[in-house]
N, C-alpha and C positions, 0 to 999 in steps of 0.2 A: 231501658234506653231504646230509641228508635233508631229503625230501622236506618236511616240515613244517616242520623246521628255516629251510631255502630260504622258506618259506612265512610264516615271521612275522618273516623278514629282512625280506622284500619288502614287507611287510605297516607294519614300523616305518618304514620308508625312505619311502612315502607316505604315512606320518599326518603331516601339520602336527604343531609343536610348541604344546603349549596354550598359550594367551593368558595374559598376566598377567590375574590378578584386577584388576579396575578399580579405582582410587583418587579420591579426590577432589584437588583441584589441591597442597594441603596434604601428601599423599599417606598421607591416611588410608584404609587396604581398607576398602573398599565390599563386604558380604556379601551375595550374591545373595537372602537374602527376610529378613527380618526378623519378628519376631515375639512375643506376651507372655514369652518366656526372653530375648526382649534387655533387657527392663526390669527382671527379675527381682530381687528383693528390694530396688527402690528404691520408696520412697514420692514415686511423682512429686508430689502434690500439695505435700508438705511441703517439695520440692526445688526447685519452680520456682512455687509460687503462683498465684494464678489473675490474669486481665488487672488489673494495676492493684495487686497486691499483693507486697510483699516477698517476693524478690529479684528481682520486677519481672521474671525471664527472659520473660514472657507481656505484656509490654508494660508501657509507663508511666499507662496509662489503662483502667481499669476498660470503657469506652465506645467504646476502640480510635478508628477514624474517623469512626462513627456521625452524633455530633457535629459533629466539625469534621476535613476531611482535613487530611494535613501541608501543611507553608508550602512552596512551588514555588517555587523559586528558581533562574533560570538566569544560569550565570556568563556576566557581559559586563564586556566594557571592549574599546576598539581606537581608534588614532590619537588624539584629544583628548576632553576632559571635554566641552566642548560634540558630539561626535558620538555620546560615551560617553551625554551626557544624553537624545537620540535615539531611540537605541538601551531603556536605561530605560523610556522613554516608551510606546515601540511594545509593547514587554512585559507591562509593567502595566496598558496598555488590550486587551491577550489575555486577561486572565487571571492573570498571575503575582501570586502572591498576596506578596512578598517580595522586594527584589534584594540581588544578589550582584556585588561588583566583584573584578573582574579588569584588574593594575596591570601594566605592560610592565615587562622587566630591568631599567632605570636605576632605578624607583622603588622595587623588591625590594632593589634592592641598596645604595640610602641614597644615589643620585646626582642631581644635576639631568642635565636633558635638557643643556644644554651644558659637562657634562663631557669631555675627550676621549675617555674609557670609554664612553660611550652611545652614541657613534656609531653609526647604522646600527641602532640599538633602538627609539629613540625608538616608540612610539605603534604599535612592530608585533606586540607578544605582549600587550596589554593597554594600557588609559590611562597616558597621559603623567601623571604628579601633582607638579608644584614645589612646590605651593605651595598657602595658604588660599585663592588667587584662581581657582587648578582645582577645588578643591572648591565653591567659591561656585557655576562652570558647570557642574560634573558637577550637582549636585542644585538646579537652577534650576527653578522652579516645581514642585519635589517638596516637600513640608508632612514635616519628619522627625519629625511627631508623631504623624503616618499611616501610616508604612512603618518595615520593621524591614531593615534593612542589612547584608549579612553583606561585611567584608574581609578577604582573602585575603592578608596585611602578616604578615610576621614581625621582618625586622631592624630598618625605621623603624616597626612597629606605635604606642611608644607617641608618634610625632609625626601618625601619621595619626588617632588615634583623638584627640587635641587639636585635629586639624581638623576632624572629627564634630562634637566638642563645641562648637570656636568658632562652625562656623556653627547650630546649635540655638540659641547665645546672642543671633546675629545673629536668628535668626525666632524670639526670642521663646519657646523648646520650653524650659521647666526639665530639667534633665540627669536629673531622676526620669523623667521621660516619657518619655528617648530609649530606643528597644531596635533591638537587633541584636547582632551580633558579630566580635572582631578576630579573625584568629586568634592575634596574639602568640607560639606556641608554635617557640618557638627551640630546642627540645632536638632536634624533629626534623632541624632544618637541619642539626644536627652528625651525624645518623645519617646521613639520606639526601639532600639535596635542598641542602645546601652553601651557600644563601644568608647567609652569620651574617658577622662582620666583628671583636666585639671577642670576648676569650673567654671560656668558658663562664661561669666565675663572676661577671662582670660582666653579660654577658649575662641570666644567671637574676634578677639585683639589677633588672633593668629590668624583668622579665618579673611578676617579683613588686610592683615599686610600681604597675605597672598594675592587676593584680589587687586590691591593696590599695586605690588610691586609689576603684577604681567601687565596690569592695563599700561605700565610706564613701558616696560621691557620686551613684551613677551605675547606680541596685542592681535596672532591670530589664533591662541590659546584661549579656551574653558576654562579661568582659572575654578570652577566651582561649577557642581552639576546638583540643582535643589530638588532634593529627591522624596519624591511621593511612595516609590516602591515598597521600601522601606515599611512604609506606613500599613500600606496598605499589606501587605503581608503580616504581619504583627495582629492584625485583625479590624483594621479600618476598612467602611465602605467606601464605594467610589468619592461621594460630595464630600465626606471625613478627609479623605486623601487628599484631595484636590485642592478642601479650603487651608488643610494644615500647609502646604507643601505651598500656597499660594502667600498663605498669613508670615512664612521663614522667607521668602523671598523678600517681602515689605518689611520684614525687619534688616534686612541685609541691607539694604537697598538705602535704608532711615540711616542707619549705621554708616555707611560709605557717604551720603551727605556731608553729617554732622561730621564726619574726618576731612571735610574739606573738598572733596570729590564731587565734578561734575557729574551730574545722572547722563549724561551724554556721552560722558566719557567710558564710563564702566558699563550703563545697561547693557553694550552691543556683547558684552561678553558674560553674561548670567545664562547660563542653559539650566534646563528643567531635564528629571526624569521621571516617567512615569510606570505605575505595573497595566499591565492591561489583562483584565480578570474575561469571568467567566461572561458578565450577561453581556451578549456583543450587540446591542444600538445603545445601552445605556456608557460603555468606553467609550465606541466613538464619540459622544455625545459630551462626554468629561472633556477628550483634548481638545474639542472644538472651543468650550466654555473656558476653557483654561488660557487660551490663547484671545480670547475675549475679554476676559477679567483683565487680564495679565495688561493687553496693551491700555483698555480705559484705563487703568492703575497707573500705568509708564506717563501716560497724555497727562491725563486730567490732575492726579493728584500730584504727579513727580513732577510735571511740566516738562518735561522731555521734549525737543523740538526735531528730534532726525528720527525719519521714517523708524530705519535699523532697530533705536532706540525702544520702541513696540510691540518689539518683535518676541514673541517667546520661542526660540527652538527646543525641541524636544528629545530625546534618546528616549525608548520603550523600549521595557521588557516582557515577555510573556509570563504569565502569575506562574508563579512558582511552588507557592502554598496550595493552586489548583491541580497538579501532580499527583498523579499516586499511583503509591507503591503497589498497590490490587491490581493484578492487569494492565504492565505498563504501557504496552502497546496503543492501549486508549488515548493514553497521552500526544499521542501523534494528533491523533482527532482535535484534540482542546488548542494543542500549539497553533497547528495550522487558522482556527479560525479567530482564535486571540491574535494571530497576528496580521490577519485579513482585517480586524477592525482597528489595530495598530494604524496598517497605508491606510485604509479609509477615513480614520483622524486625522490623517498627515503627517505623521510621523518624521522627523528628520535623520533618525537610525534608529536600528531595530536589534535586537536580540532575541531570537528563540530559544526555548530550553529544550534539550534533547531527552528522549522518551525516558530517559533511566535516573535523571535526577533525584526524583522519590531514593532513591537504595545506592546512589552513590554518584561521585565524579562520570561525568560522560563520558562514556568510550570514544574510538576514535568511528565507530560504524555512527554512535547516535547523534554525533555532535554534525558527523555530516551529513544525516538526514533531517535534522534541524537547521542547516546551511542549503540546502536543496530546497526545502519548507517557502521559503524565503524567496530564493531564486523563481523556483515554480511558480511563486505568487505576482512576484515583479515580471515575468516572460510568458508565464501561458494564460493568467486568469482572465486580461482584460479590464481591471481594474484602476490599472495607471493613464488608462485610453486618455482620461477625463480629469482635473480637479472636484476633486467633494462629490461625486455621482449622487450622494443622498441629498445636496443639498438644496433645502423648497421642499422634499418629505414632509408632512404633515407635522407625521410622529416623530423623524429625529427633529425635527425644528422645535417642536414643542418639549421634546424630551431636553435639548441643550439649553432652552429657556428655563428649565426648570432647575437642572443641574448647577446651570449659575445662580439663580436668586439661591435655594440653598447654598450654596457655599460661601455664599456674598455676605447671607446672615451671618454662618459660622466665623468667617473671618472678622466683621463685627461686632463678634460678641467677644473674640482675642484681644481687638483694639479695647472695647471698653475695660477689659482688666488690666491694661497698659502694656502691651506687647505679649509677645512670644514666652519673653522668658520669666517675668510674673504670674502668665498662664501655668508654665513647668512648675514654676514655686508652687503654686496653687493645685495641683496634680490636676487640674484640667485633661489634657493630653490624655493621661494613664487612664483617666475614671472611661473616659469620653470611647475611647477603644476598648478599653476591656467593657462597654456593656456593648458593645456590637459584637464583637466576636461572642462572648457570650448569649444573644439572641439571633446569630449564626448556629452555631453550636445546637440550639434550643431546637430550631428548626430542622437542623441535621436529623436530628435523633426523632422527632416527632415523622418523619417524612415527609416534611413541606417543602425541605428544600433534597434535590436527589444526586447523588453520586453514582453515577454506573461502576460497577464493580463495585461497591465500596455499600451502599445500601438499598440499590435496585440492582438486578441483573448478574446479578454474583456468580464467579463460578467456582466447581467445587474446586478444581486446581488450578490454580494459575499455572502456565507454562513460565517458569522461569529465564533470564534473561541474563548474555556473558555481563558483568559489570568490570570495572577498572576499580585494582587492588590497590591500597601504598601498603607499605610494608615497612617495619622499622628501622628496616638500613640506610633509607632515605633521611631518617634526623641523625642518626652518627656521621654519615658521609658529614650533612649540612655543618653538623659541629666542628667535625676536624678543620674543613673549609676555613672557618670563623675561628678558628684558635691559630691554623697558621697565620691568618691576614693579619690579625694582632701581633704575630711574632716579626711578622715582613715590614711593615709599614711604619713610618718613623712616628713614634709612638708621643715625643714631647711637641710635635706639629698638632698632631691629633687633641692633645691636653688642652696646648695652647687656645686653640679653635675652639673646643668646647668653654672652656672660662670666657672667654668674647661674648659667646653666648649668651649664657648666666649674666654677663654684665648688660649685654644689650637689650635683652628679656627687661630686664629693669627697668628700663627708659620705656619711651616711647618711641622709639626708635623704631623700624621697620626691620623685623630679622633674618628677612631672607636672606639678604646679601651676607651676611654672618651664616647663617646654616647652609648657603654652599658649598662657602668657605671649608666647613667642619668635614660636609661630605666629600669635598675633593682630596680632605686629610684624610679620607677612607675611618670620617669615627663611624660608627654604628647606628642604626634603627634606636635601639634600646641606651644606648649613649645620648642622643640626641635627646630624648624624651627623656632622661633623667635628668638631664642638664636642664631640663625646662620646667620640670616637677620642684625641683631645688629651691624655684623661684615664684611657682603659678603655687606648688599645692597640689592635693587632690580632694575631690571633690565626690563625698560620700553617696553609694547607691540611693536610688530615689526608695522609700517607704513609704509614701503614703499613700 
């Protein structure tokens, strides 16, 4: 061999192999500079409109936060409505401008506390809720005509959002005055998050008399918050999220139609939630796109004629699957800047997760350093100065162009299998997340993609951290609660109420006004939802 030959042998044999081009989590290339050719021949202004204008990509308000920051809502609930009320209390005298409940397994799931299924749940992922007598103590000296309520309720959504109501009726609030919102959005249950119990088409007949009944009743109410988080925690990337969580809204939306419903009448009342993950100009960049889609979809395809109508508002959370239990303290770091590209999306309210989530319910120290998070962001940063400050960025312009045509596809390719819920038949959904999360995963363990604490920067001991206990005297307390109210309460009102049910379930009929009824009889979470099983069915775990 020559000399030179030998010479650029040696030469290849020590050069590293070059790095991939970096990506965003989505795994869109990420181009080392960016520049006026990446915008080239788009008329951004025509494309994304200025803060407050149609298609809204630059926010829903002309004014940004100027005015008013977003509504600060940190999710609680743990052990009983009266700890849960507590909890509320300490919040809103910080600062929190909004609350958020968060409900333990039995009451997600349509059970009471003394089901043989609840065992051992009771009152430890969130509030115990049986009944209109828990809600009475969860919001005991809270004025619902003063606070706007956000629940976190998919399968018994529309029984808890009849306990909203009853108690309003009890203080006196006309149901015009009540706001907040359920989530009700059941479609995601069946993609990612498996809470659901009757199927889907039954399902959706619930999800829509809800919708139907507030836009008539109840019309400064969320009746329904179409949630991406969900999604995207389960193991969906950002466009996955965005297109799934965009593609359950257009079926909401077909659905509410075809029942006869003006889109002008109900759009003003469809809110969105979103997660907001680790890579932060690719988030921003999703709620921008989202609010883009969302309104060309409202105009063009729904013909929507009121500005309102366009509009997507948003609740964001900070990732929660991005946590971890190694080192929780880091977690401070991820919240803070996940929630930094939250306001720079434009966010309409916000939720931080407090550093301890990883290893348990938040204390009362983490939950208000995640409520300070927030506050510091909205008061010292300088970020609210302005509407959209990134926006005309090269790179986020280019990055939210991108984000929408993918998800524009993905949405697309839902419509051509005829909806949302032929999609689920078709495991679509399942396959579609479980290969991302799995080529997450892939990444994790190779080192391409990095975790502080977790697979770079390790340490040998973590300093442990106080966490918040439950403990099991919180489900007997819960139980005896729920065995007296059954012994108090006139018991053939309660019956009676529930057969109305079962009958009106039947019909086409709208059941709310029937399942207020039930709860004002003080029947039960798990009464309610049996009574609707009797009639809907259940509807067997997805396998495929």
């Amino acid at each position: 061999m020559k000399i030179a030959e030998k010479k650029a042998s040696f030469v290849k044999q020590q050069t590293p192999e070059a790095p991939r081009p970096p990506e965003t989590l989505s795994g869109i290339p990420v181009d080392l500079t960016y520049g006026p050719e990446s915008l080239a021949g788009r008329d951004l202004l025509a494309e994304t409109g200025r803060p407050g204008q149609y298609p809204f990509t630059r926010g829903l308000k002309g004014s940004g936060y100027r005015v008013n920051h977003w509504t600060m809502r940190q999710f609680a609930g743990h052990k009983t409505a009266k700890d849960t009320n507590e909890r509320f209390k300490y919040l809103l005298s910080h600062g929190e401008t909004g609350l958020s409940t968060a409900f333990d397994l039995p009451t997600l799931m349509g059970l009471d506390s003394d089901d043989p299924r609840s065992a051992g749940e009771v009152g430890r992922e969130g509030v115990a809720i049986d009944s209109l007598a828990d809600f009475e103590a969860l919001f005991s000296g809270i004025d619902l005509a003063k606070v706007s309520t956000s629940m976190t309720i998919n399968l018994p959504a529309p029984a808890m959002l009849a306990m909203y109501l009853a108690l309003a009726k009890k203080q006196g609030v006309p149901f015009k005055r009540v706001r907040g919102t359920c989530q009700t959005d059941i479609l995601k249950e069946y993609i990612a998050q498996n809470e659901y119990l009757y199927p889907p088409e039954p399902s959706l007949r619930l999800v829509l008399d809800v919708i139907e009944y507030c836009v008539k009743e109840v019309p400064r109410f969320y009746p329904i918050s179409i949630s991406g988080y969900h999604i995207r925690e389960a193991g969906a990337d950002a466009v996955q999220e965005l297109a799934f969580t965009l593609a359950d809204g257009r079926e909401y939306a077909e659905r509410l139609v075809k029942r006869g419903l003006d889109v002008d009448d109900f759009a003003p009342q469809l809110s969105f939630f979103f997660d907001v993950h680790n890579s932060f100009f690719e988030e921003i960049a999703k709620l921008r796109a989202a609010r883009q889609i969302w309104a060309k979809l409202m105009k063009e395809t729904f013909g929507a004629k009121r500005e309102i109508s366009w509009m997507l508002p948003m609740h964001c959370q900070t990732a929660g699957v991005s946590l971890t239990a190694q080192q929780p303290l880091n977690n401070l770091a991820r919240v803070s800047y996940q929630a930094l590209a939250a306001v720079l999306g434009g966010t309409q309210s916000l939720h931080t997760n407090s550093y301890d989530e990883a290893l348990a319910l938040p204390s009362d120290e983490a939950v208000m350093l995640a409520l300070r998070t927030q506050q510091i962001i909205a008061c010292e940063s300088g970020v609210t100065d302005t509407p959209d400050p990134f926006g005309g960025s090269y790179y986020l312009e280019s990055l939210t162009a991108e984000v929408a045509k993918r998800a524009t596809a993905i949405m697309d390719r839902i419509k051509e299998m005829g909806g949302v819920v032929p999609a689920l038949e078709q495991g679509f959904f399942h396959r579609e997340i479980a290969e991302t999360a799995y080529r997450h995963e892939q990444a994790l363990h190779a080192g391409r993609r990095k975790i502080v604490g977790v697979n770079v920067n390790r340490a040998k001991d973590d300093k442990a951290v106080p966490i918040l206990k439950i403990h099991g005297s919180v489900e007997q307390k819960q139980i005896r609660a729920l065995k007296k109210l059954r012994k108090d309460r006139d018991d053939a009102k309660t019956k009676a109420a529930l057969a109305r049910l079962a009958d009106c379930a039947r019909t086409p009929t709208n059941v709310m006004p029937v399942i207020l009824e039930c709860v004002e009889a003080y029947a039960t979470i798990g009464e309610i939802t049996a009574s609707l099983k009797g009639v809907f069915g259940e509807y067997p775990a997805f396998s495929g």
